[in-house]
DRENKE-258490 format. One line per 2 residues: number of its first residue (from 1); their letters; for each residue x, y, z of C-alpha. Coordinates in steps of 0.1 Angstrom, whole numbers. Last residue first. Example, Ala and Ser with C-alpha at 12.3 -4.5 7.8 and 13.67 -1.06 7.14 Angstrom:
% DRENKE-258490
2	SA	137 -11 71 ~ 123 -45 78
% end
This chain:
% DRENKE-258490
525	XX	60 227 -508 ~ 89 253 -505
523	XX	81 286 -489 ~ 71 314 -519
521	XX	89 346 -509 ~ 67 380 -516
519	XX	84 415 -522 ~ 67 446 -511
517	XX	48 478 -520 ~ 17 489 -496
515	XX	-10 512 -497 ~ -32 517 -467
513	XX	-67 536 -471 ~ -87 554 -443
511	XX	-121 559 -434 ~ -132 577 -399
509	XX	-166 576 -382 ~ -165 605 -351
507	XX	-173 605 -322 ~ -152 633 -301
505	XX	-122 633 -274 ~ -114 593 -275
503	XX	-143 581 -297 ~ -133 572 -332
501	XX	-156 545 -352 ~ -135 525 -379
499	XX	-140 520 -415 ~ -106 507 -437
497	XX	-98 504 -474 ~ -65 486 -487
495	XX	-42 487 -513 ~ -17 462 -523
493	XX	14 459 -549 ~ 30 427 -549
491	XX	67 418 -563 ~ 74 379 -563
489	XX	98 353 -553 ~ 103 317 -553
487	XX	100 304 -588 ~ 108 336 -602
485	XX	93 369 -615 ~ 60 362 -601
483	XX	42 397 -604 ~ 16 400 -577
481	XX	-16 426 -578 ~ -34 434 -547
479	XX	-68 440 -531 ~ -83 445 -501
477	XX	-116 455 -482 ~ -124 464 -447
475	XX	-135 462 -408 ~ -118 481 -379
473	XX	-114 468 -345 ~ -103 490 -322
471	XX	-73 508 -297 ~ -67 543 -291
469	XX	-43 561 -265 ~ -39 594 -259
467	XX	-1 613 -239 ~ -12 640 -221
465	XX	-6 675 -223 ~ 16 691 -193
463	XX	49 677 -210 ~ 38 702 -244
461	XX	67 698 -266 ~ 67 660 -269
459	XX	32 659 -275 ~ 21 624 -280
457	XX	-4 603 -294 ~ -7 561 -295
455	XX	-29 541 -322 ~ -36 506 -321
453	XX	-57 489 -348 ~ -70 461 -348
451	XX	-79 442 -382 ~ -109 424 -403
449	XX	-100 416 -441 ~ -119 413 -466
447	XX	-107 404 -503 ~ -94 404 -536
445	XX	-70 390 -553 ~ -50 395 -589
443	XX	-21 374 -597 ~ 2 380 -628
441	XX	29 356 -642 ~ 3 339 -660
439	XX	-31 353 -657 ~ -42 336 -620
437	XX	-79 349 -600 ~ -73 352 -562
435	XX	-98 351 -539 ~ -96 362 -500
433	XX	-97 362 -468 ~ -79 383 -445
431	XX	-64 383 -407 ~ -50 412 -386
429	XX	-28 433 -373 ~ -20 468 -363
427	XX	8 492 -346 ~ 9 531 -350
425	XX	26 556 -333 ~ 15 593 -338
423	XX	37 627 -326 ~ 22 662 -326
421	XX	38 695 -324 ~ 14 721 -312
419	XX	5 750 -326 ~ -8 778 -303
417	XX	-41 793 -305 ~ -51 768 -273
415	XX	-43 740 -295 ~ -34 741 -333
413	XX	-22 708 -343 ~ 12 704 -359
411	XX	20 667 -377 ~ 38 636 -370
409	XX	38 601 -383 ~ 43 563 -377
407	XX	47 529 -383 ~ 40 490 -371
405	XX	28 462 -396 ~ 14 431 -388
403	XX	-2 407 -412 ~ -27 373 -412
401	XX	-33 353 -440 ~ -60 336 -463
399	XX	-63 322 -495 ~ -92 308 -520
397	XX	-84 297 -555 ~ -110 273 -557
395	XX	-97 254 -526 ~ -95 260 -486
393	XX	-57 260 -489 ~ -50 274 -517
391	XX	-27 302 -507 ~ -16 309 -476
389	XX	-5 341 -466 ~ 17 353 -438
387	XX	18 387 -435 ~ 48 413 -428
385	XX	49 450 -424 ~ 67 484 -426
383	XX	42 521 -422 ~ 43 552 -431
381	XX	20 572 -415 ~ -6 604 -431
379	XX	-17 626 -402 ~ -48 621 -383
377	XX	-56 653 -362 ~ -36 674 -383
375	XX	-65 693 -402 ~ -68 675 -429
373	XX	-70 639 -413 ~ -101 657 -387
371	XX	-114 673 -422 ~ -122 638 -438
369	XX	-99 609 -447 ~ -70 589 -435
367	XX	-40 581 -450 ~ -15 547 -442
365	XX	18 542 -462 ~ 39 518 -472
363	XX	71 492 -468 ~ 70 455 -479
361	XX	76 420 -467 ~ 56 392 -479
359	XX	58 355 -463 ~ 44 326 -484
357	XX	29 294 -479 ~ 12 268 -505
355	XX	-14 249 -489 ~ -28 221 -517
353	XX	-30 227 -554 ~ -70 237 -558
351	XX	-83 260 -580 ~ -96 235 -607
349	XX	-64 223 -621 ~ -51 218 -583
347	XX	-79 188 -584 ~ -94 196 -546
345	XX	-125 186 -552 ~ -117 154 -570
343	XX	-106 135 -536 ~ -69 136 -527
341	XX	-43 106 -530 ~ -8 118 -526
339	XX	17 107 -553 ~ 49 89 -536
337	XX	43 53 -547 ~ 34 73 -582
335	XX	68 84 -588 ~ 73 109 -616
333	XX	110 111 -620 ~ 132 142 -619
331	XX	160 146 -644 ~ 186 167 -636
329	XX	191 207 -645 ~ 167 220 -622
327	XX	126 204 -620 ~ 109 207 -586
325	XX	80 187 -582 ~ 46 185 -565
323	XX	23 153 -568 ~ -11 144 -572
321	XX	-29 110 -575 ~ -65 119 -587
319	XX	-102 105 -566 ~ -132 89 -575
317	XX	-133 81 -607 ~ -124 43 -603
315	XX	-93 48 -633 ~ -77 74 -608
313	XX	-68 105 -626 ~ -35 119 -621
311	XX	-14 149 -614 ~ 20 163 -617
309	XX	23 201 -602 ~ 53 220 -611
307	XX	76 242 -599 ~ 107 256 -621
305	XX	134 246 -646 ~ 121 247 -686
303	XX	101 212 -694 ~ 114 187 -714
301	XX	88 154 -708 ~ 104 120 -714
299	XX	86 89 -714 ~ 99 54 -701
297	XX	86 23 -724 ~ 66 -11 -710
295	XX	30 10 -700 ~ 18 30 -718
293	XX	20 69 -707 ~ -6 99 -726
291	XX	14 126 -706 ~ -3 161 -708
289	XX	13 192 -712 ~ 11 232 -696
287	XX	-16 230 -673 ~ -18 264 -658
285	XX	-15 256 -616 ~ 3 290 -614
283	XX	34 270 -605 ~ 31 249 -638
281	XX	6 221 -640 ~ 13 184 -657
279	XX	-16 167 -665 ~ -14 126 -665
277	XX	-29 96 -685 ~ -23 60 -677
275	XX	5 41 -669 ~ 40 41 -653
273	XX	61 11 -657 ~ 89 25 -676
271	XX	93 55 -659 ~ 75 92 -667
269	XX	105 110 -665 ~ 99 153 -658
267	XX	127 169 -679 ~ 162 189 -671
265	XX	197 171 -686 ~ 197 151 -713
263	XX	179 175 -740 ~ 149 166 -760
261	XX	154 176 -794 ~ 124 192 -811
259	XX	113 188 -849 ~ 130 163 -866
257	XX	116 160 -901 ~ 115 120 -917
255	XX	124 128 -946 ~ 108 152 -976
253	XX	124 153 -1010 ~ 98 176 -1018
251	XX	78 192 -996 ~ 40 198 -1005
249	XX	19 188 -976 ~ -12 204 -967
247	XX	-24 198 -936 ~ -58 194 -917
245	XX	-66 195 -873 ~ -107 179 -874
243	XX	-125 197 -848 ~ -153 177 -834
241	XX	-185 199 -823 ~ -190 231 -809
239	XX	-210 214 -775 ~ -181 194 -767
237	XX	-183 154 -768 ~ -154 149 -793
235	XX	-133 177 -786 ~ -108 162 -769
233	XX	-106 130 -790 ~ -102 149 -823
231	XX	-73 172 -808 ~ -56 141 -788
229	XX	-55 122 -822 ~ -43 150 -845
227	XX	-22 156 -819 ~ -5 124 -814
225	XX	-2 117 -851 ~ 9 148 -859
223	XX	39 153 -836 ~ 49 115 -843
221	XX	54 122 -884 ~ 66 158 -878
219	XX	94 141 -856 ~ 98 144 -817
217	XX	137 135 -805 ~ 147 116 -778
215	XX	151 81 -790 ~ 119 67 -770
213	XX	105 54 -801 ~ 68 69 -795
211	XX	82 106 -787 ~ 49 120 -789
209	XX	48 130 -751 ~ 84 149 -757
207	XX	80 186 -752 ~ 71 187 -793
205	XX	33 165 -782 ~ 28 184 -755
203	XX	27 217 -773 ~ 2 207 -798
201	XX	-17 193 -774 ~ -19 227 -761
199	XX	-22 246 -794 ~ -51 219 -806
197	XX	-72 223 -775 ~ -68 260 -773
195	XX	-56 275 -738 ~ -59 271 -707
193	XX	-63 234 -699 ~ -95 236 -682
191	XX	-106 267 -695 ~ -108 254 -729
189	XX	-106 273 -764 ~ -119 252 -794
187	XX	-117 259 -832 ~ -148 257 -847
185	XX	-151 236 -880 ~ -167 245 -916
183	XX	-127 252 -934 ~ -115 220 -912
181	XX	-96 228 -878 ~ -65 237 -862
179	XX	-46 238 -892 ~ -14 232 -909
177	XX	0 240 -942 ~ 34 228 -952
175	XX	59 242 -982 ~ 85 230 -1003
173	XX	122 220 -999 ~ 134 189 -977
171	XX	173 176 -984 ~ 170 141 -973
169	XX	149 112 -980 ~ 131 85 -963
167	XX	93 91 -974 ~ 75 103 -948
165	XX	34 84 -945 ~ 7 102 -928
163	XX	-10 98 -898 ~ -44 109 -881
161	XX	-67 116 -912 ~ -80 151 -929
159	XX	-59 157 -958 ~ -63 181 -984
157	XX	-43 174 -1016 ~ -65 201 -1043
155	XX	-65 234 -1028 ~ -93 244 -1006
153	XX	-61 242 -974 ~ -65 280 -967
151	XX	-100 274 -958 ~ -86 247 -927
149	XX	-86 279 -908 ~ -122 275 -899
147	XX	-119 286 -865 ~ -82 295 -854
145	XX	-51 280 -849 ~ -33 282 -881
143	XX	5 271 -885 ~ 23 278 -916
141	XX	56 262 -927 ~ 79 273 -952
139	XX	109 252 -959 ~ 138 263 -983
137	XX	132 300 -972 ~ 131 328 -999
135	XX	95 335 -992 ~ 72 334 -1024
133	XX	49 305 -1013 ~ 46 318 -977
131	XX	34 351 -992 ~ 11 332 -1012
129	XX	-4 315 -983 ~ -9 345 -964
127	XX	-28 360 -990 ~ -51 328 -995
125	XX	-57 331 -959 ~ -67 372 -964
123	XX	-52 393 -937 ~ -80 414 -923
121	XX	-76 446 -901 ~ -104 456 -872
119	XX	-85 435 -844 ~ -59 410 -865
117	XX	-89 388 -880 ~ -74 360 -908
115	XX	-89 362 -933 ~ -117 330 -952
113	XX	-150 346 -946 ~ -136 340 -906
111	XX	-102 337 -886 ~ -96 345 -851
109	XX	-67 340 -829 ~ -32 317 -830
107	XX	-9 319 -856 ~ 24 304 -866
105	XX	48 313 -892 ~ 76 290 -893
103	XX	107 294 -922 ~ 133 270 -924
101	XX	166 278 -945 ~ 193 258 -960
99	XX	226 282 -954 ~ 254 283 -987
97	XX	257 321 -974 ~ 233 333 -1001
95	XX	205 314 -983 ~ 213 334 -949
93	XX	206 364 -968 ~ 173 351 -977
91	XX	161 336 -952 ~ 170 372 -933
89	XX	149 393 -960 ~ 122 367 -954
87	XX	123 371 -917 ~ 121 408 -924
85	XX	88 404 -945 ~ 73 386 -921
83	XX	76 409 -895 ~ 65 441 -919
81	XX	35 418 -933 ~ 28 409 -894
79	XX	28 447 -881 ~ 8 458 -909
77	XX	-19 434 -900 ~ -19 450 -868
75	XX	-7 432 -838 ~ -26 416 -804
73	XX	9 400 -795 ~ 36 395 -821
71	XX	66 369 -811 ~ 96 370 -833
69	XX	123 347 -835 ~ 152 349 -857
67	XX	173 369 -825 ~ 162 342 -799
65	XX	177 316 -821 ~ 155 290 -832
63	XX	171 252 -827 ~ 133 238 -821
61	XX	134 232 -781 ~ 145 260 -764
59	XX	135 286 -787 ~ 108 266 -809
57	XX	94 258 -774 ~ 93 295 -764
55	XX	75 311 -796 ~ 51 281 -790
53	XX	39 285 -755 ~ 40 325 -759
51	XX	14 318 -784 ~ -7 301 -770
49	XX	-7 322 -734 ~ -14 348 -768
47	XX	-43 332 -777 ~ -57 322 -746
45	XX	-91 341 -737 ~ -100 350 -771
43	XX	-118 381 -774 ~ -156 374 -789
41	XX	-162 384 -821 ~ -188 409 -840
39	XX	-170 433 -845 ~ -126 428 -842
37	XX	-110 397 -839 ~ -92 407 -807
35	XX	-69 376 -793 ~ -43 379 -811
33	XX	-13 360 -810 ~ 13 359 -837
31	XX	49 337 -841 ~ 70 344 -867
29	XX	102 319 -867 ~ 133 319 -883
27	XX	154 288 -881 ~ 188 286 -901
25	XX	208 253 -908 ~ 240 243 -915
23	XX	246 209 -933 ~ 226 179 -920
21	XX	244 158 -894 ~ 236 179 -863
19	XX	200 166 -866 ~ 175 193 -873
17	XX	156 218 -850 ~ 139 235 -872
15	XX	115 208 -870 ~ 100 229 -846
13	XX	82 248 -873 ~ 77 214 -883
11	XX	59 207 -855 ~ 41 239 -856
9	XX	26 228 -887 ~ 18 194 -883
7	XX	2 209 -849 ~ -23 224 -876
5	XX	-35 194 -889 ~ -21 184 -922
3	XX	-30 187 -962 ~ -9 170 -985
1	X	4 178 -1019
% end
């Protein structure tokens, strides 16, 4: 019986993966994050990110079908025992087809007094490690990222050390415990990296940093090693303390367990004669691996197709060598002849990834307030526009951008006791600042902006009245939402507020609001 740090589990979550030689294999995987522990805790900033991370490495990486895995976000504890319970169920029907079986349960949130926290529920560790006993699987795995975690390992065979030896057979049955931490120990979230320390080197170590012998594939031995290492070294100088990863191991027959299989095609190549220690960012500048590179071997990193950000820190201290990729279905190498050299305060993994450009394009409407909109005076426009943004470019998450949009209206005025049809043309610009603040996919800003506005009036009924022109500057506030659903495009939802003073046949202070729907397009970098 051994005890292993909690990427041993994941790893070998991933180690459904298997080589093609063994006989037929099924992967189920339950994967939980939840950041709400309930009274008295604090909600976890990156538990699910976490999780998501996981449940889509065992995916792509770990031979899980999409159909065995199951990702739980801020569940119930009734949720998990009716999740985990239908993985068994599947084990075991798979089982009575001649199948071996691999069973991953991996969690990320709170854990105290020895349960696990799932909002105001408890699910007791020494709970969850009988139910992993009894499940019908061949292999049962259980990853626990969360503060003293390492309770569930009490039984005799705890191990707290940065290897441990495989012996070189075939046919694995039994079960593995992993945790983040020992049963006294904090487990670390960090802003930096976005996550929890152990989770994201964790992570790097199955996308193909821990691949010591180069022959594309990550084992449970190399996976633990390298984050057992990374996890210690990470949190040696934080203010909760070292955090010690622990595993029990109690497989028998155990061999060398593949976890992930790199594939051929897509993944970030860190040649031969690279050195030193690099972050790689995704499009929303998240750092989703590190490379820990010796010189003498190449490294592979499998990464899903998309934009990312390679960066490194110069040895002096005074600067990082940064780089932006595009990763499809070839390799891409990291070449450092070709990294820019920028100064440390404008890392992209502190707000800063240098000028990224984008057009939006979007239809909407314009309504202003008070009686003088209610009676006709103002009526509500619709309005088309563009902007320009740029994103980044002053640093710390910063943007600006100018826009243009041109609309109108009509409405009836009553004039003279008669009603008078009423035409308005619209055309404005203008330029914004503002700050945006990155969840994933999701992108929240907000700003001030300070525009011109142009308004024209007509009465195309009345030839005798004249035609009114308006023009001003108008100060105000903004804020939007954008949804990244691709590398290059996104959907953004904006509003706007507006103060302006109106003087063409009273004075009056007017306040309007523009709402606007569109689709953004990211320009290359």
């Amino acid at each position: 019986m051994k005890i292993r740090d909690a990427a041993t589990v994941i790893a070998l979550a991933a180690s459904l993966a298997s080589p093609p030689a063994l006989a037929a294999e099924r992967r189920l995987a339950l994967v939980i994050g939840q950041p709400d522990g309930g009274a008295g805790s604090v909600v976890l900033r990156y538990a699910e990110r976490d999780a998501r991370r996981i449940h889509g490495i065992l995916i792509r990486l770990g031979g899980v079908l999409g159909t065995d895995a199951r990702l739980l976000l801020s569940p119930g504890e009734t949720e998990v025992r009716r999740a985990l319970s239908d993985l068994a169920e599947r084990s075991r029907e798979a089982g009575a087809k001649g199948d071996r079986t691999v069973l991953l349960v991996y969690y990320s949130g709170h854990a105290r007094d020895g349960a696990l926290r799932l909002r105001e529920n408890r699910l007791e560790l020494s709970e969850l490690k009988r139910l992993l006993e009894l499940a019908p699987a061949d292999v049962r795995i259980g990853l626990i990222d969360s503060c003293r975690s390492g309770a569930i390992t009490r039984a005799k065979g705890v191990r707290r050390a940065p290897a441990f030896e495989v012996a070189r057979a075939e046919g694995q049955r039994g079960l593995v415990l992993v945790t983040s931490s020992g049963a006294d120990e904090d487990s670390q979230e960090s802003d930096a990296i976005g996550g929890s320390f152990f989770t994201h080197h964790l992570a790097s170590a199955l996308l193909g940093d821990a691949d010591a012998s180069g022959d594309g594939k990550v084992t449970l031995a190399e996976a633990y090693a390298y984050a057992y290492a990374r996890t210690v070294a990470s949190t040696a100088d934080t203010a909760a303390g070292v955090q010690h990863p622990a595993y029990l191991y109690d497989l028998g027959g155990a061999g060398d367990v593949v976890l992930t299989e790199l594939p051929i095609g897509g993944a970030l190549v860190f040649p031969a004669a690279a050195e030193g220690s690099f972050v790689v960012l995704d499009g929303t500048h998240r750092a989703v691996a590190e490379v820990a590179k010796p010189a003498g071997a190449p490294r592979r990193l499998a990464l899903p197709a998309g934009r990312y950000t390679v960066k490194k820190r110069l040895a002096a201290g005074d600067g990082l060598l940064v780089q932006d990729l595009e990763l499809a279905s070839s390799p891409v190498e990291v070449d450092e002849g070709r990294m820019a050299r920028v100064p440390l305060t404008k890392d992209p993994q502190k707000g800063f990834g240098g000028s990224r450009w984008s057009l939006l394009a979007g239809l909407g409407g314009q309504r202003f307030f008070g009686p003088s909109a209610a009676s006709g005076l103002f009526p509500s426009v619709g309005l088309g526009g563009l902007e320009l943004m740029v994103r980044d470019d002053l640093g710390h998450g910063l943007s600006w951008g100018f826009d243009a949009a041109l609309g109108g209206g009509s409405s009836a005025l009553g004039f003279a006791g008669d009603t008078v049809a009423m035409r308005i043309g619209e055309l404005s610009g203008g330029g914004s600042i503002g700050k945006d603040f990155h969840a994933g996919p999701v992108t929240i800003s907000a700003g001030a902006r300070l525009a011109f506005i142009y308004l024209t009036r007509s009465f195309p009924e009345r030839p005798d009245l004249p035609s009114q022109y308006f023009f001003t500057l108008t100060p105000g506030l903004t804020g939007a939402v954008t949804w990244a659903f691709s590398d290059r495009f996104a959907a953004m939802a904006r509003v706007r507020g507006h103060y302006l003073f109106y003087n063409v046949d009273r004075n009056m202070s007017l306040g309007y609001a523009e709402m606007l729907l569109g689709v953004v397009y990211a320009f290359g970098n």
